[in-house]
C-alpha positions in Angstrom: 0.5 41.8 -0.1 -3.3 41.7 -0.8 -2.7 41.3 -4.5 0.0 38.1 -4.0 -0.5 34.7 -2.0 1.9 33.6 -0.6 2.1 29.5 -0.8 3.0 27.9 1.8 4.9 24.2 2.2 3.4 22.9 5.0 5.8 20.5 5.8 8.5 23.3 6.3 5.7 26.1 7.1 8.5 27.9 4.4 7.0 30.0 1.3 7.0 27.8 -1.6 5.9 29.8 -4.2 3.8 33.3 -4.8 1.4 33.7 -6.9 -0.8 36.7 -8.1 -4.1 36.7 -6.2 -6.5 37.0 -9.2 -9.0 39.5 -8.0 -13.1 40.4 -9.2 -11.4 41.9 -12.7 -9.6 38.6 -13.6 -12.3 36.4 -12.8 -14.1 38.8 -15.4 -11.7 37.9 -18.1 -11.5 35.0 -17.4 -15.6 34.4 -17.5 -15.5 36.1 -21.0 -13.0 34.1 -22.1 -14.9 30.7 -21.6 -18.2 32.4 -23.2 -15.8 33.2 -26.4 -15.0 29.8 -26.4 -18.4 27.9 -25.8 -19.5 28.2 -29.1 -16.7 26.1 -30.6 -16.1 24.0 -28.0 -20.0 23.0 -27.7 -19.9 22.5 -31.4 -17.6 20.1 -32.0 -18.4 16.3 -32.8 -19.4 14.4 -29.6 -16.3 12.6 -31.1 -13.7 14.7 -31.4 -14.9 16.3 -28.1 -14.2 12.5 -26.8 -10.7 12.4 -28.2 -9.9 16.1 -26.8 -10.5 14.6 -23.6 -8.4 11.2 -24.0 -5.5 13.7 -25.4 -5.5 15.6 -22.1 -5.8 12.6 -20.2 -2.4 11.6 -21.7 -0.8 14.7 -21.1 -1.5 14.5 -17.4 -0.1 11.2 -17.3 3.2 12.2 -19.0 3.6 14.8 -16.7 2.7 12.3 -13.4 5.5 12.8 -11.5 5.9 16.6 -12.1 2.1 17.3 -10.9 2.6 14.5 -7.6 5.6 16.4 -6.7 3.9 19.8 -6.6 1.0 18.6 -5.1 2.8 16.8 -2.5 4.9 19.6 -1.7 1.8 22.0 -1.9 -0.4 19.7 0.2 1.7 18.5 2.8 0.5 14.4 1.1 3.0 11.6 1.0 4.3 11.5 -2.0 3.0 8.0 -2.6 -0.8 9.1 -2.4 -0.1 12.1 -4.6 1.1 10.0 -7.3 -2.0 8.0 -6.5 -4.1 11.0 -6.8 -2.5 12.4 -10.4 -3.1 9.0 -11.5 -6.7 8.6 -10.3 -7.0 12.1 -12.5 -6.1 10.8 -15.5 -8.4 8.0 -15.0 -11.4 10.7 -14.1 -10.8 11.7 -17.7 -10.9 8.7 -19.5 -13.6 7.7 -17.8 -15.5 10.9 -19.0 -13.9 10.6 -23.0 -16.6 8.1 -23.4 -19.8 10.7 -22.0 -19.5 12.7 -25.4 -20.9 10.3 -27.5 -23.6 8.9 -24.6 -25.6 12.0 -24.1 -28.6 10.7 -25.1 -32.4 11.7 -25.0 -35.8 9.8 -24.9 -38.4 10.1 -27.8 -42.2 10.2 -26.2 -45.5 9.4 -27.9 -47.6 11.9 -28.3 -51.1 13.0 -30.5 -50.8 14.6 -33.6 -46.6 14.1 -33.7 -43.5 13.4 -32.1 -41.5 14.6 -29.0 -38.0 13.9 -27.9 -35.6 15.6 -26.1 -32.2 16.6 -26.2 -29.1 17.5 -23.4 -27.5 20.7 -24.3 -24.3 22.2 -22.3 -25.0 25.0 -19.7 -22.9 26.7 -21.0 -19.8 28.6 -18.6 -19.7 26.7 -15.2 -18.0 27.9 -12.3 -15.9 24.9 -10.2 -14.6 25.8 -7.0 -12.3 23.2 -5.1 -10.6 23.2 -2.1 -7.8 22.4 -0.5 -7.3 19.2 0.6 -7.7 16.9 -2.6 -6.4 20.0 -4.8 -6.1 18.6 -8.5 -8.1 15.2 -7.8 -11.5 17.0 -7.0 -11.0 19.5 -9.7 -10.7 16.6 -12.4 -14.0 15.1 -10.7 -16.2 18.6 -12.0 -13.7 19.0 -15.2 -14.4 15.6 -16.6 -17.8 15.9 -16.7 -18.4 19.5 -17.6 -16.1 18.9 -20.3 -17.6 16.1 -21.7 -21.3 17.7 -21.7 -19.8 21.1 -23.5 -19.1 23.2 -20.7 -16.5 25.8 -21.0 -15.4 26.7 -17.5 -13.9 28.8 -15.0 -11.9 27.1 -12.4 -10.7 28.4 -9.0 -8.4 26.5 -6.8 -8.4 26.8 -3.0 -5.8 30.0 -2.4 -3.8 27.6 -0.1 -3.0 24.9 -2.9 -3.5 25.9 -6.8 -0.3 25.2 -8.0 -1.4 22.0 -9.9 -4.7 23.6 -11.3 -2.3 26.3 -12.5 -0.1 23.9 -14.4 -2.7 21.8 -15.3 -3.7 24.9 -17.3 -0.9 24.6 -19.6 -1.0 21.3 -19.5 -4.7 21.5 -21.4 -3.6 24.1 -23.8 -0.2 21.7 -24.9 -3.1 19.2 -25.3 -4.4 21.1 -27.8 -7.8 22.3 -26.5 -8.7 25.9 -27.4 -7.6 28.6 -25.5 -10.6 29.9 -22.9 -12.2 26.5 -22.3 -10.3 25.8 -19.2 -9.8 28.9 -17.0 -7.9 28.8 -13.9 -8.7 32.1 -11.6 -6.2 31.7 -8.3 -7.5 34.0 -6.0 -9.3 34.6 -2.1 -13.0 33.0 -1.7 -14.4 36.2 -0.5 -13.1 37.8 -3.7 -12.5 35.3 -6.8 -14.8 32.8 -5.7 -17.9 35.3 -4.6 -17.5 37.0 -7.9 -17.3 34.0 -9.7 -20.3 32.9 -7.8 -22.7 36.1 -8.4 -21.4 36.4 -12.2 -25.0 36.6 -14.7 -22.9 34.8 -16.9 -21.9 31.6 -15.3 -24.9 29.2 -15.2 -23.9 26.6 -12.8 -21.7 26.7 -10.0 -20.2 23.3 -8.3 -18.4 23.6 -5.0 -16.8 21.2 -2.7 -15.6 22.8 0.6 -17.4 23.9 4.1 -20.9 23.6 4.9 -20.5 26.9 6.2 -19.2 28.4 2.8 -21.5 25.8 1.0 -24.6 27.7 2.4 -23.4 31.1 1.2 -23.0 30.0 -2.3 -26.2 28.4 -2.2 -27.6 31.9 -1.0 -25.6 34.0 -3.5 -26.0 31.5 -6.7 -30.3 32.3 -5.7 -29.6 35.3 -7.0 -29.2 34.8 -10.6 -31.1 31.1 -9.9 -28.2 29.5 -10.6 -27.7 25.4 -10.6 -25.6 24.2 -7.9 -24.0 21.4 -6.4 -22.5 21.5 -3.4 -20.3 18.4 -1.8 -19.5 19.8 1.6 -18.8 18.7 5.3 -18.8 15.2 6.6 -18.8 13.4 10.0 -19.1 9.9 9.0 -20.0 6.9 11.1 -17.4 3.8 11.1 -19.9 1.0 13.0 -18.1 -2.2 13.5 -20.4 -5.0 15.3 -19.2 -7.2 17.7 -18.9 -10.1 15.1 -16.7 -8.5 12.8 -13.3 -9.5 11.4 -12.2 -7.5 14.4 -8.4 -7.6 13.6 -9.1 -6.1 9.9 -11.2 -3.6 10.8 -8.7 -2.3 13.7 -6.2 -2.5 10.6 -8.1 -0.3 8.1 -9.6 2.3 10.7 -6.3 4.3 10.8 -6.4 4.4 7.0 -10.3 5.3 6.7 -9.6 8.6 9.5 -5.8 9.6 9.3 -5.3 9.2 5.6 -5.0 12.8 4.2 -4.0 13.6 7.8 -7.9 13.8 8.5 -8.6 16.6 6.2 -10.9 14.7 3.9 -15.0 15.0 3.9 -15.4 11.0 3.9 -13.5 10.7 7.2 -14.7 8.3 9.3 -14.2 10.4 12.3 -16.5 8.3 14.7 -16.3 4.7 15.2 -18.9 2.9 16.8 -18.1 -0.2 18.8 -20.4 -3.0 19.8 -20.1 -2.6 23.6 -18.9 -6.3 24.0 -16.0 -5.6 21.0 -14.8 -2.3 23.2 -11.9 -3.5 25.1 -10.9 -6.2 22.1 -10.9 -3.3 19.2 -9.5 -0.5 21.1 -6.4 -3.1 21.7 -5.9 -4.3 18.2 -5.9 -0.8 16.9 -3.9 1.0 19.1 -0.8 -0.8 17.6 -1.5 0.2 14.1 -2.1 4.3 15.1 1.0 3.9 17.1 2.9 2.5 14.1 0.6 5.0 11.6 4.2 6.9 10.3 3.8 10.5 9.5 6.5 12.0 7.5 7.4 14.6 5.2 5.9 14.5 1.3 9.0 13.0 -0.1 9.2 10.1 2.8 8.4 7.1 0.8 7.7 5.3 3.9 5.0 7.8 5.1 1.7 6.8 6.0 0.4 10.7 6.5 2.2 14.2 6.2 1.4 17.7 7.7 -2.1 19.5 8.4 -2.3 22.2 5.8 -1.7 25.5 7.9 -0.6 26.3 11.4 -4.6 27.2 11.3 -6.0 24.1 10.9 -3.7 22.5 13.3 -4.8 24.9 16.3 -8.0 24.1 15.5 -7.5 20.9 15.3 -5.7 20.5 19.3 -8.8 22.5 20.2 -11.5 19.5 19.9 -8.6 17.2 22.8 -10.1 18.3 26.1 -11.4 17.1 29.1 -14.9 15.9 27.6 -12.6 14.1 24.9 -10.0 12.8 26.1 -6.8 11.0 24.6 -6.8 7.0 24.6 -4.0 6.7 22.9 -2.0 8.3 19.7 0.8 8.1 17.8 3.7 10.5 17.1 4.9 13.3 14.7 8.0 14.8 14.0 9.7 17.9 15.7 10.5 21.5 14.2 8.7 23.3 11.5 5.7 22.5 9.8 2.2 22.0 10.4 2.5 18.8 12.6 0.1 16.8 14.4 -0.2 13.3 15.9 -2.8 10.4 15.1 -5.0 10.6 18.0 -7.6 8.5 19.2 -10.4 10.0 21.7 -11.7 7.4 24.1 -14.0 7.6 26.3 -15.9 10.9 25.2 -18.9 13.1 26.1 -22.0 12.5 23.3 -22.4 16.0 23.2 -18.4 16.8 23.0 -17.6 18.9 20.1 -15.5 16.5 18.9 -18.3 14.2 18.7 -20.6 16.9 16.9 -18.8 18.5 15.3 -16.1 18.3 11.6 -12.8 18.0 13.4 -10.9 17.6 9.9 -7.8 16.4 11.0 -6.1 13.2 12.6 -8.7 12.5 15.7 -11.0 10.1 15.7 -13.8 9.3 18.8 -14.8 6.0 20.0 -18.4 5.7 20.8 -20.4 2.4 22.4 -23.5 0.8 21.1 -25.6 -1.8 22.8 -27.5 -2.8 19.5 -28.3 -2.2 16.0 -31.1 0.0 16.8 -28.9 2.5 19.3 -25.8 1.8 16.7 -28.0 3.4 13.5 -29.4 5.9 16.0 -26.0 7.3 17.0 -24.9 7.2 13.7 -27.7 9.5 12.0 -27.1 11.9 14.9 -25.6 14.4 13.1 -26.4 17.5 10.6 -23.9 15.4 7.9 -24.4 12.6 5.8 -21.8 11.8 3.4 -19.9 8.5 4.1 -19.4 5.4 6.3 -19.0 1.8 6.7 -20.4 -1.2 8.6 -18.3 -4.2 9.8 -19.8 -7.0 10.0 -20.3 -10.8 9.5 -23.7 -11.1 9.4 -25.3 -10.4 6.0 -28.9 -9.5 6.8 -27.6 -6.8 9.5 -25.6 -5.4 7.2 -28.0 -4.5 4.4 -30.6 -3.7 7.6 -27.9 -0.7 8.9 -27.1 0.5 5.4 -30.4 1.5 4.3 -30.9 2.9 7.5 -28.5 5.1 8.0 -28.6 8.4 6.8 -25.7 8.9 4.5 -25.2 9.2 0.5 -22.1 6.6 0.1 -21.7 3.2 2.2 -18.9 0.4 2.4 -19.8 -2.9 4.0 -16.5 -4.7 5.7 -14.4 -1.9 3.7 -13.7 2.1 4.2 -13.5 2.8 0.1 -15.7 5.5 -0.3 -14.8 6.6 -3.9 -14.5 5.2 -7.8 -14.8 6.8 -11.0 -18.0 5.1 -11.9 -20.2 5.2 -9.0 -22.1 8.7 -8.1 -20.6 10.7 -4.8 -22.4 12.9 -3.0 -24.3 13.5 0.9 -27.6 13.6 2.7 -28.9 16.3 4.4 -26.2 19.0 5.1 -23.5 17.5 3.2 -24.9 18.6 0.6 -26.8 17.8 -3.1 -26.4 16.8 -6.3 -23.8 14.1 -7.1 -20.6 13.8 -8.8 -18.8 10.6 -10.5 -20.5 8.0 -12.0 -22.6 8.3 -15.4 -24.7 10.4 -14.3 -22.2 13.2 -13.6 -22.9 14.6 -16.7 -26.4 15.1 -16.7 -25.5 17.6 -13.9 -24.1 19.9 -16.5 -26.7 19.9 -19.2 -30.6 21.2 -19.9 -32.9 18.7 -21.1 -34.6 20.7 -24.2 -37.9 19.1 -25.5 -38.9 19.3 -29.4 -42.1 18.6 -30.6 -42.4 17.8 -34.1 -46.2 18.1 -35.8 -47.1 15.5 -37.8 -50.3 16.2 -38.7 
């Protein structure tokens, strides 16, 4: 039925729940609902806006378990990093409580008077989110948004939106007004182009394809739109020869099959120091072996399901003959969207699983011979969003970071997000950045007064 979706658990492939697609008529409503309620919502005391914000940071966390659950069951994630997830939310908006009352401007000398200038909310925002970190990245554009004034319109990926749904009610029992937050669950082609060409929404922020990401870019030139888009990722893990070899072979599952692949940061090529081949690729075949995939409520597993039978064909499509399997570990039998860690070794530079967003549990091994040909191979690629660098020697490792192409780095570590530092990609990963303190300047217009003196 065009006008339902159907939501599926991937860890069964069984229906879980359906929803009503909202269609170009809903997101309409909903758009004029969040313009009703700018004008209150902008208004209020930097303050009070602060403590709105800490009240429905609360309310998430009373209702931890219940949102984990659903994503977990929603997403195919262990139920472990869901919890970790919901909690990470509520720390997205506590973070953000204290922007309110830190949106500051600059005064500027001038002749005859005085200028200064002022950040003012854009007004309705559109935030579109997709599927893989469902409530987590919504809380990422929410929190800042928010905080500067925004009212918004919110439309979760058609495969998970059951916790942006709740999360809904959960902002109206946290006594926000009615129309600030708007959740629209409906098809990208439909809700999320419509919400997207709308003259009333003056900012749109996506995270999602690079494919998609370039046809909202196009389509948000229409009305000249802000936008900022977080989008594909084929990140570099470069581990020198000198490196703590033993932890990096421990944490390279972690930084490629967490999230069962599906996550933008992935470091989805390692790069191995030709002399540290042999040695890494036998300490961390062990810990993919061991990697445990499981179902959402195993408390013991390490990674769940791919989201859709989809994404797991495409997935099997990128282990061929020019990429072939080293070694991988296992995953269970029966329904469900199942699919192995898997580690491609040795593999054809111009392989699409070299080139190309696999987003799913298979990572490539690729030589180096030195830090030159190590940077090289890791800038060649349209993405730049993540990576890290292993290595003992201190000098090298500020050397590679600053060359490579990429928006967020971790040296002897695969962490690529917190709250407080800005996240965002180079080149066709796309722009603008989110997190951090600047987050929220993202979602204002700087307005200049002059003020005659003479």
């Amino acid at each position: 039925m065009s006008d339902v979706l159907e939501v599926l658990e991937p860890a069964t492939a069984a229906v879980l729940e359906l929803v009503p697609a909202a269609g170009v008529e809903a997101v309409d409503e909903a758009v004029a609902k969040a313009r009703a309620a700018l004008p209150a919502w902008r208004g209020l005391a930097p303050g009070v806006r602060a403590s709105a914000l800490r009240a429905l940071a609360d309310k998430v966390e009373e209702h931890l378990e219940e949102l984990a659950l659903l994503e977990a069951r929603n997403a195919g994630k262990p139920i472990g990093g869901a919890r970790g997830e919901i909690g990470a939310v509520v720390d997205v908006f506590r973070y953000y409580a204290g922007s309110p009352e830190r949106l500051m401007g600059d005064t500027i000398p001038v002749a005859g008077g005085q200028a200064f200038t002022i950040r003012e909310p854009l007004g309705v925002v559109g935030l579109i989110v997709p599927w893989n970190f469902p409530l987590l990245i919504a809380a990422w554009k929410l929190g800042p948004a928010l905080a500067a004034g925004n009212t918004v319109v919110l439309k979760p990926a058609e495969l998970t939106p059951l916790t942006a749904l709740r999360f809904e009610q959960l902002v109206l029992e946290a006594g926000i007004a009615p129309g600030v937050v708007n959740v629209v669950a409906g098809l990208g082609p439909v809700a999320g182009a419509r919400l997207v060409e709308h003259p009333d929404v003056a900012k749109v922020a996506f995270t999602g394809s690079t494919v998609v990401g370039r046809q909202i870019a196009a389509s948000a030139a229409a009305t000249i739109k802000r936008v900022t888009l977080e989008l594909g990722g084929k990140s570099a893990n470069v581990i020198f020869a000198d490196a703590d070899l033993e932890k990096a072979a421990e944490m390279a599952p972690w930084a490629v099959f967490d999230n069962a692949g599906q996550d933008c940061c992935a470091r989805s090529r390692i790069l191995v120091e030709y002399s540290a081949v042999d040695k890494f690729l036998s300490l961390l075949q062990p810990h993919v072996e061991n990697f445990k995939v499981g179902g959402p409520l195993d408390p013991e597993a390490m990674m769940g399901p791919l989201i859709s039978a989809k994404q797991r064909d495409r997935v099997a499509s990128f282990v061929g003959a020019d990429a072939p399997v080293a070694f991988q570990g296992t995953a269970p039998d029966g329904p469900g969207f199942w699919f192995p860690p898997t580690v491609l070794s040795p593999v054809d530079p111009n392989s699409p699983a070299v080139r190309e967003e696999i987003f799913g549990p298979v990572v490539t091994v690729i030589p180096f011979k030195d830090e030159d040909e190590a940077v090289r191979i890791a800038n060649d690629t349209i993405y730049g969003l993540s990576g890290s660098i292993w290595t003992r020697d201190g000098g090298r490792a500020l050397r590679v970071a600053h060359a490579m192409e990429t928006g967020v780095l971790s040296i002897n570590s695969n962490s690529s997000v917190r709250v407080s530092t800005p996240f965002g990609g180079f080149k066709q990963s796309g722009y603008g950045r989110e997190l951090g303190p600047h987050a929220t300047d993202a979602y204002t217009e700087i307005k200049t007064i002059y003020y005659a003196t003479t």
